[in-house]
C-alpha positions as CSV (number, residue, x, y, z in Angstrom):
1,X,-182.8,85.8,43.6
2,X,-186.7,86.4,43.7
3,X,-188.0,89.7,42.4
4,X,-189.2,92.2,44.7
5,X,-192.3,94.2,44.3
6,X,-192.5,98.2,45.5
7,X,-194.5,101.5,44.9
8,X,-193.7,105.0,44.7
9,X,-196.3,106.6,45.7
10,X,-197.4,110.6,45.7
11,X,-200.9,112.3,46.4
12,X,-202.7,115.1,47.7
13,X,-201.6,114.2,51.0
14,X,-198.3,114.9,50.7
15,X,-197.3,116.6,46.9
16,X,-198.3,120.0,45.5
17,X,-200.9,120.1,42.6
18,X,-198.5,121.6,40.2
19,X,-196.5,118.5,41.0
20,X,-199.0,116.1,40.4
21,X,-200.6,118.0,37.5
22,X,-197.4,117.5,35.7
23,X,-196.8,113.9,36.9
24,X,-200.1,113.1,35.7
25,X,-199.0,114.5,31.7
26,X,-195.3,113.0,31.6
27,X,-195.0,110.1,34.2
28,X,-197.3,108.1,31.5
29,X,-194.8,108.6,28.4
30,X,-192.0,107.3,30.6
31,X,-193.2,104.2,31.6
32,X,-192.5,102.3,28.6
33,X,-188.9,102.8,28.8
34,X,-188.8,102.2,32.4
35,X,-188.4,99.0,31.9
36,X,-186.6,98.5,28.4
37,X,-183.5,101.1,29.7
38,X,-183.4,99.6,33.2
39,X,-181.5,96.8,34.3
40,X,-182.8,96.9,37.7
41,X,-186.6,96.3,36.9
42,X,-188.7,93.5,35.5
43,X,-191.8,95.1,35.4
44,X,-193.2,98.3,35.7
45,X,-197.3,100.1,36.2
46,X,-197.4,103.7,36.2
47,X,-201.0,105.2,37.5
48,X,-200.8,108.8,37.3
49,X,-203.7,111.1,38.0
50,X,-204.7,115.2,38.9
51,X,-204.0,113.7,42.1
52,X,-202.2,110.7,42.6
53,X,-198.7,109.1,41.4
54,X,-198.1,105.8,41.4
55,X,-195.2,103.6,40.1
56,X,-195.7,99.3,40.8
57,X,-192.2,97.8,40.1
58,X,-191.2,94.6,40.1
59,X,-187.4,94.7,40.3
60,X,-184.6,92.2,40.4
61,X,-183.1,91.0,43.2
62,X,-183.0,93.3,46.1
63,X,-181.3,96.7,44.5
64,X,-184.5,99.0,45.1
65,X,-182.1,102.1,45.7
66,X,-181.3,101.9,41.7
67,X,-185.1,101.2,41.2
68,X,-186.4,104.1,42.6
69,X,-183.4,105.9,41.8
70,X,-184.4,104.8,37.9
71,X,-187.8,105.8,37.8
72,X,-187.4,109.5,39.3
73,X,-185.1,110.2,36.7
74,X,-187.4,109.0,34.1
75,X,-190.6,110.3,34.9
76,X,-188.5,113.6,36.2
77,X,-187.6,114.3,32.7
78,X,-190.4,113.2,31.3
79,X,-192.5,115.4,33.2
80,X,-189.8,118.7,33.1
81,X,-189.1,118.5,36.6
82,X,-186.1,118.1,39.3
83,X,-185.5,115.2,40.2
84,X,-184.6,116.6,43.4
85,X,-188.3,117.5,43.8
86,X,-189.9,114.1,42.7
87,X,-187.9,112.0,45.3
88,X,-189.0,114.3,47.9
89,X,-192.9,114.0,47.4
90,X,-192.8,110.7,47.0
91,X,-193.4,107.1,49.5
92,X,-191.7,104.2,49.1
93,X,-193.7,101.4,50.2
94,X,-193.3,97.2,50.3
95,X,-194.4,94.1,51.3
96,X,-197.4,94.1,52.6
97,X,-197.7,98.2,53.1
98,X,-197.6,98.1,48.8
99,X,-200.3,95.6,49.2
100,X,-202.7,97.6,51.6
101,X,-201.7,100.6,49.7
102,X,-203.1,99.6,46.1
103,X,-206.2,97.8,47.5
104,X,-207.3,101.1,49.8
105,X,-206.3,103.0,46.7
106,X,-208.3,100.6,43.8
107,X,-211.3,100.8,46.7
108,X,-211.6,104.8,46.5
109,X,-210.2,104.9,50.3
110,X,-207.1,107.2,49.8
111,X,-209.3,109.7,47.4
112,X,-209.8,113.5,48.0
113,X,-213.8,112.4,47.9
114,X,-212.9,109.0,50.0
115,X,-215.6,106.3,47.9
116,X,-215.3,108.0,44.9
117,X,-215.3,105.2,41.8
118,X,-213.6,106.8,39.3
119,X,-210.3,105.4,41.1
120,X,-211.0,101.6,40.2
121,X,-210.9,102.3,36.5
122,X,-208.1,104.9,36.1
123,X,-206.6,101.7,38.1
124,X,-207.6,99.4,36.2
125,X,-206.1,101.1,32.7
126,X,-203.2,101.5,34.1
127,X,-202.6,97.5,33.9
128,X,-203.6,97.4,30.9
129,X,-201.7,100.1,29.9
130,X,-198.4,98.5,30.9
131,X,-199.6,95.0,29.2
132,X,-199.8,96.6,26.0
133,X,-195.9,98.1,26.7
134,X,-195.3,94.8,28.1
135,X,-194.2,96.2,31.4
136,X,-196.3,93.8,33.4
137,X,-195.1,90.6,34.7
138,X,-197.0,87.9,36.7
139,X,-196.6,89.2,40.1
140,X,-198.0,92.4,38.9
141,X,-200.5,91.0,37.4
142,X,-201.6,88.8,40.2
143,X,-201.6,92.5,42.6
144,X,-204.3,94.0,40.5
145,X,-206.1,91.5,39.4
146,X,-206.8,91.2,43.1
147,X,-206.6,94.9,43.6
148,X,-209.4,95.2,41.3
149,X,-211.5,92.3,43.2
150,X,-211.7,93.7,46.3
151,X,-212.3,97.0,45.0
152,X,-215.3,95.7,43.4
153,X,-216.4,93.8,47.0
154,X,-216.1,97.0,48.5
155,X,-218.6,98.7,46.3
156,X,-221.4,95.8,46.4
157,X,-221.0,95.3,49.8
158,X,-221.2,98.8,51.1
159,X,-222.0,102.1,51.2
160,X,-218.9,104.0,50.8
161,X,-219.6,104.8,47.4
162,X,-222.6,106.7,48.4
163,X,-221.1,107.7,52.1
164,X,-219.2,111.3,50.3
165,X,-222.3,112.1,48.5
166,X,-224.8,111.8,51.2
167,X,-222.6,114.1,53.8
168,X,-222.7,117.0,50.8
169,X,-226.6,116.5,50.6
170,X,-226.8,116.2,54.5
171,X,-225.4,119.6,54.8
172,X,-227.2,121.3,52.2
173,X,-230.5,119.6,54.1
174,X,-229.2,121.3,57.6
175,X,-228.5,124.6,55.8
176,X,-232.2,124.8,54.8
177,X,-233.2,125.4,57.8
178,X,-231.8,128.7,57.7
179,X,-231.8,129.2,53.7
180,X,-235.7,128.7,52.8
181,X,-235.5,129.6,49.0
182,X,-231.8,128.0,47.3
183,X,-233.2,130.0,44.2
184,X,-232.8,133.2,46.2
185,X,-229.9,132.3,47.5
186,X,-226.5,133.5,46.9
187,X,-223.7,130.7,47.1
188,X,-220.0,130.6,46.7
189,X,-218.1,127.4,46.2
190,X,-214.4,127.5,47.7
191,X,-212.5,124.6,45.3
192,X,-212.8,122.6,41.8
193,X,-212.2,119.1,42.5
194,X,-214.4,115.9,42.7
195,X,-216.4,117.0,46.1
196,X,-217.1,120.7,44.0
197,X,-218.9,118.6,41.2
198,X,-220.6,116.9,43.6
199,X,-221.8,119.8,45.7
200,X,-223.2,121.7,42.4
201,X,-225.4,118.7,41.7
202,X,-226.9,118.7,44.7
203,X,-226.9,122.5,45.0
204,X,-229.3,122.6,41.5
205,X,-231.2,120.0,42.6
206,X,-232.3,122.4,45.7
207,X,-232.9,125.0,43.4
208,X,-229.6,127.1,43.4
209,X,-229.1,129.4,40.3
210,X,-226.6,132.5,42.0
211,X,-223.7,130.2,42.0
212,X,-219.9,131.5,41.7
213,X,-216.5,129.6,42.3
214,X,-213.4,130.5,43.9
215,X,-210.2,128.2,43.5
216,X,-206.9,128.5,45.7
217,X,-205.3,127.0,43.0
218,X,-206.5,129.5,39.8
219,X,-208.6,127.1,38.5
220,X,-211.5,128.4,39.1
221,X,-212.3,130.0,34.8
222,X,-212.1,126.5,33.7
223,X,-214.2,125.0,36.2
224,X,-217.0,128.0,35.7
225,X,-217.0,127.5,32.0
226,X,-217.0,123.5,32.0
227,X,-220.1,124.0,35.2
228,X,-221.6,127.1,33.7
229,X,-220.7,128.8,37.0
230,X,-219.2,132.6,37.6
231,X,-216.0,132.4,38.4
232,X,-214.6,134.5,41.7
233,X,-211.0,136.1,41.8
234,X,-211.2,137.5,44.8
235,X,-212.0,135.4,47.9
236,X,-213.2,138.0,50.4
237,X,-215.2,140.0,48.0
238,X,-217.1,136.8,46.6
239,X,-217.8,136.2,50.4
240,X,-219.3,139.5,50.8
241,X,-221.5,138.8,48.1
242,X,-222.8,135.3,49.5
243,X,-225.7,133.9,51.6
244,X,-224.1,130.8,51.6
245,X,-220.0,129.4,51.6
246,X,-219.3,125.9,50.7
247,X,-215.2,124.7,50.9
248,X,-214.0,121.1,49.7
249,X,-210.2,121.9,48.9
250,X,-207.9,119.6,49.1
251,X,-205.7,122.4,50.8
252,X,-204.0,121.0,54.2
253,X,-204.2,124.6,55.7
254,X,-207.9,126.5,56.3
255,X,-208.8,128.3,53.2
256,X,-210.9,130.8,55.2
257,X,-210.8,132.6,58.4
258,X,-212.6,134.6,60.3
259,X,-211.4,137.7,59.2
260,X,-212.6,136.8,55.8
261,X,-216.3,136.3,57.5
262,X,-216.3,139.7,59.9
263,X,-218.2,142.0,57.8
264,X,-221.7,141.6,59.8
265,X,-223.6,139.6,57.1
266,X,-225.4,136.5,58.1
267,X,-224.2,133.6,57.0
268,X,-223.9,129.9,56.2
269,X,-220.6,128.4,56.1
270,X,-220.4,124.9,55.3
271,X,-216.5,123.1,55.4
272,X,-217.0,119.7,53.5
273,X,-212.7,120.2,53.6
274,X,-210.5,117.5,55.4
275,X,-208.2,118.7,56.6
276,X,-210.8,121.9,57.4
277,X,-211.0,124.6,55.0
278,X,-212.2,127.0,57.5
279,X,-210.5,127.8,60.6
280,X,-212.4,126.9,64.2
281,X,-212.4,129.8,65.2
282,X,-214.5,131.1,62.6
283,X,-217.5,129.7,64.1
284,X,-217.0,132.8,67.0
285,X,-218.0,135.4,64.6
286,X,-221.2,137.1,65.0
287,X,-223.6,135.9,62.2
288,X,-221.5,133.4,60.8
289,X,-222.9,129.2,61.3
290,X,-220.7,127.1,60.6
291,X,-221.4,123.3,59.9
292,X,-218.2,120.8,59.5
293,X,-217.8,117.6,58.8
294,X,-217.9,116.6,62.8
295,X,-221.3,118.4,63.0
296,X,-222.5,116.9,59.8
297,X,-221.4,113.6,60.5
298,X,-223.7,114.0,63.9
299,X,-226.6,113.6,61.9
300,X,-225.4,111.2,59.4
301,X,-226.9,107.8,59.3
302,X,-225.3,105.5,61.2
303,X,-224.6,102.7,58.2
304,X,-223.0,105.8,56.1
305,X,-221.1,106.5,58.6
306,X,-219.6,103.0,59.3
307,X,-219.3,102.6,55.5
308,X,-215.3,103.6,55.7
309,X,-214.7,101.3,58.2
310,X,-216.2,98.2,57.1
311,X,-214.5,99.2,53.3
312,X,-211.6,99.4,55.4
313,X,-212.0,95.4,57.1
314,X,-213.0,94.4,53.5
315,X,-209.5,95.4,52.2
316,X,-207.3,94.4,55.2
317,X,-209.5,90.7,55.1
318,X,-208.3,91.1,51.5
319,X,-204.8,92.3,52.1
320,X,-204.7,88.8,54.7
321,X,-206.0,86.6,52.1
322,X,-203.4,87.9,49.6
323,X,-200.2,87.6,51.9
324,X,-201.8,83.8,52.6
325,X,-201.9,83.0,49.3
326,X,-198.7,84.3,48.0
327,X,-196.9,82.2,50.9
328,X,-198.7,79.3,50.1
329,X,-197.5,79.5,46.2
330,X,-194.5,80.3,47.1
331,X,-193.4,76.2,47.2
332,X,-195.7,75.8,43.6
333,X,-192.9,75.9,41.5
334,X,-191.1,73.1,43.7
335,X,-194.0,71.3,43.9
336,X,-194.7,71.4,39.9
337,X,-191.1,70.1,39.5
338,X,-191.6,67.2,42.1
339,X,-194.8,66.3,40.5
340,X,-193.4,65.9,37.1
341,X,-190.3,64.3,38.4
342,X,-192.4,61.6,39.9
343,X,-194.7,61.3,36.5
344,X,-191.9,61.0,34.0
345,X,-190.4,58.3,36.1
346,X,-194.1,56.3,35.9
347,X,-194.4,57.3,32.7
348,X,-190.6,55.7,32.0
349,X,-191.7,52.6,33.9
350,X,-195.3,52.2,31.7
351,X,-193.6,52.2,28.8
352,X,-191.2,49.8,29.5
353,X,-193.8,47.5,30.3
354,X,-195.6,48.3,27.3
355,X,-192.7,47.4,25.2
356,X,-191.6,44.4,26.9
357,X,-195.3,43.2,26.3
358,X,-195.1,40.6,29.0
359,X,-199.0,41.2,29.5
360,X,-201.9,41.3,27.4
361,X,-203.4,44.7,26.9
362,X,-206.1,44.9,29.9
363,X,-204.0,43.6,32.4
364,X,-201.2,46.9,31.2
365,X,-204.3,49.2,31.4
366,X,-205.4,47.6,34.6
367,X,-202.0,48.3,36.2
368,X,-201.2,51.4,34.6
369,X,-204.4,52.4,36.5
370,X,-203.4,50.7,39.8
371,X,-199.7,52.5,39.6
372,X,-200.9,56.4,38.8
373,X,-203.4,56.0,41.5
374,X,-200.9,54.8,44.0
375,X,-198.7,57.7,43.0
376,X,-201.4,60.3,43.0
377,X,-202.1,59.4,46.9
378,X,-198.0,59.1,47.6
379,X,-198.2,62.5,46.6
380,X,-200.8,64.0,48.3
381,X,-199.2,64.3,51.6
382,X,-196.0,65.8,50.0
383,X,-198.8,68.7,48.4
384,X,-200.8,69.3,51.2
385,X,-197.4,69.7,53.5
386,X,-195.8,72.2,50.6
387,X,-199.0,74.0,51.3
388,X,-198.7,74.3,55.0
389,X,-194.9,75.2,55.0
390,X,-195.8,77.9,52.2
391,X,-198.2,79.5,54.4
392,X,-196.8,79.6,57.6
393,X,-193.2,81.1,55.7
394,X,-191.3,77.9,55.6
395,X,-191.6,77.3,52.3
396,X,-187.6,76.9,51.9
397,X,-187.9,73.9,53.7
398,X,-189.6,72.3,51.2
399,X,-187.2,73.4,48.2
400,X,-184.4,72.6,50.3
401,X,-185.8,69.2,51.0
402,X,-186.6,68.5,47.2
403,X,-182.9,69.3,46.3
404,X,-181.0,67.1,49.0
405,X,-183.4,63.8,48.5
406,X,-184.3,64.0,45.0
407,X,-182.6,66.7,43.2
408,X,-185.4,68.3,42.7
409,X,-185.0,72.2,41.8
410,X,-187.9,74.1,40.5
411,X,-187.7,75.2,36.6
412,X,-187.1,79.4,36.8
413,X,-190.0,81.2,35.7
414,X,-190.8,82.6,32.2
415,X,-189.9,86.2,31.8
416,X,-193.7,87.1,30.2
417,X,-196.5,85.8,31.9
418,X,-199.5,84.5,29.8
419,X,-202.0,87.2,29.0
420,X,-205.1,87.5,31.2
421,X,-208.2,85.7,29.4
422,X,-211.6,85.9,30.9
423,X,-212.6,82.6,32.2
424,X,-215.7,82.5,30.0
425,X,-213.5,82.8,26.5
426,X,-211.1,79.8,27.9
427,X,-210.7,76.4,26.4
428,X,-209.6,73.6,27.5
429,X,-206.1,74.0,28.2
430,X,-203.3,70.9,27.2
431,X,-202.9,68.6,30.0
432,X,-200.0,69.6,33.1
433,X,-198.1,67.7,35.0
434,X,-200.8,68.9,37.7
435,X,-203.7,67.8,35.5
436,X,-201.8,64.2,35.6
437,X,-201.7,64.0,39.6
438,X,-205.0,65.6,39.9
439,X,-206.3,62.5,37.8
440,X,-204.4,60.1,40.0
441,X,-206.0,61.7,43.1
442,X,-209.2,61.2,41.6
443,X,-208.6,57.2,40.5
């Protein structure tokens, strides 16, 4: 029975940060005994982040129930947690949803800052992470290597890298037309994630000096002392104290409300949050001006703000491409075995000739020639059908055809797959039973 790839799958969409935190420390440890104590899994890639878990398995057979049932126990304990509380927060996903899933993610597209590129190589470790536990087998490999491809089209080919930054300077540039000295001004930053790096950068670049930070999450000392910041402890008193308020939690409920902002100061609030940081309603208090991401957005330029959606048709072209591909290899291995089953009966033949030595030398080479060329174009049909059948999800037919005509069953696959070499360090490889029939195509 053919393995069968899934994900488990948690983020900030749908797990608490104390969760993930801890994922992020023990769910790495685990993964090299996820797949030695298993006997459910073949393979096994383990990206864990501040903000994301996420567990590729390639498992035997169709079992997934002990699968997933395997690796929450193990990154549970690893990670000092119930596991109860793992299988909760987390997504199972397959098939084609697992495919969509790691390309969006490898592209920046399920990120709290959505383009950010820090995403692609934490991605990109993680595979090579599990090749040096030899946890990764060739379907695995073959999902990120692709993963990592259209990751890399979706940053040369558009903006979304630059879409998240941009909106964070475009706000700052509406706020000056109420705030017309930053280095007077007093501002308060409501979170400590990617977005909050972002926002300081382009806050200093105005001018800002009078920055403090607030964090929902009691992060906020670390993140003062690594920015050189003032940290806030309370929310409503650091409000008091600003000109400006800036949110970008990753918190699914508003942060701030307007009884927060009813003390009669003037005001900029700016909610770079999505979900919203700030509640609506907020906007009704006297003073207070609030600019969201809707309002921003408004003003955005167009090609910045169409830069999620054509990242978006880059990876579902991709995800298309992929699902082609893999149906279309699916009859490879059949193929392969026909091929060579055809060959070593030629091959059989030649040298029978050759022994009997009822010819002289030229006229052997001559037909020799003559024979693997006839061969090579008796074949191509049988390929180029393989390929069709492959592709439009038939590809049984083919296997099934080989073994009641010739015999033929494909050769199981090897339990390692080759390592990865960069096509620039390759040499010439030893010749196939492809590179034979590719020659007799070519005669």
């Amino acid at each position: 029975m053919e393995d069968v790839l899934i994900c488990l799958t948690a983020s900030h969409r749908n797990a608490s940060f104390d969760l993930l935190e801890r994922l992020s420390i023990g769910a790495p440890t685990a993964a090299s005994r996820l797949v030695t104590d298993s006997d459910v899994l073949d393979g096994a890639v383990v990206l864990a982040t501040c903000n994301r878990f996420e567990a590729y398995l390639d498992i035997a057979g169709d079992d997934r129930d002990s699968a997933v049932s395997a690796t929450v126990d193990a990154v549970a304990a690893a990670s000092d947690l119930d596991p109860a509380e793992v299988i909760d927060s987390v997504q199972v996903l397959g098939g084609e949803d697992l495919v969509q899933h790691l390309f969006a993610v490898s592209s920046g597209l399920e990120s709290v800052v959505v383009g950010e590129t820090e995403i692609s190589g934490q991605v990109r470790r993680s595979l090579e992470d599990a090749r040096s536990n030899g946890t990764t087998t060739s379907d695995l490999e073959r999902l990120f290597q692709e993963a990592a491809h259209t990751s890399r089209g979706v940053k040369t080919r558009t903006r979304i890298g630059a879409a998240g930054r941009s909106l964070v300077r475009l706000g700052l540039e509406l706020a000056s037309s109420r705030i017309t000295d930053w280095g007077q001004a007093h501002v308060l930053l409501v979170g400590t994630g990617s977005y909050a790096a972002t926002t300081i950068a382009a806050l200093r670049d105005r001018g800002a000096a009078h920055i403090q930070v607030f964090s929902p999450s009691g992060r906020a000392p670390w993140f003062a002392a690594k920015h050189d910041l003032v940290a806030a402890r309370d929310l409503r008193q650091a409000i008091a104290t600003s000109d400006v308020v800036i949110t970008c939690t990753s918190s699914e409920v508003p942060v701030v409300g307007p009884a927060d902002l009813d003390d009669g100061i003037r005001r900029i609030v700016i909610d770079l949050g999505l979900p919203r940081n700030v509640a609506p309603d907020a906007a009704d208090v006297d003073g207070v001006e609030l600019l969201d991401l809707e309002t921003i957005s408004i003003h955005a330029p167009v090609a910045e703000l169409n830069a999620e959606s054509e990242a978006r048709a880059m990876v579902d072209d991709a995800v298309s491409r992929f699902r082609a591909q893999a149906l279309e290899q699916s009859t490879t291995p059949a193929l392969v075995a026909f091929r060579k089953h055809v060959f070593d009966i030629l091959d059989d033949e030649i040298d029978r000739a050759k022994r009997r030595g009822d010819a002289d030398g030229e006229s052997v080479e001559q037909t020799e020639r003559a024979l693997r060329h006839l061969v090579g174009v008796l074949l191509h049909r049988p390929s180029v059908r393989a390929r069709e059948l492959g592709r439009a999800g038939r590809g049984e037919e083919f296997v099934g055809a080989l073994d009641a005509v010739f015999g033929v069953r494909p050769e199981p696959e090897a339990e390692l797959p080759a390592p990865v070499v960069p096509l620039a360090e390759r040499t010439a490889p030893e010749r196939s039973v492809t590179d034979r029939a590719d020659e007799a195509d070519a005669s």
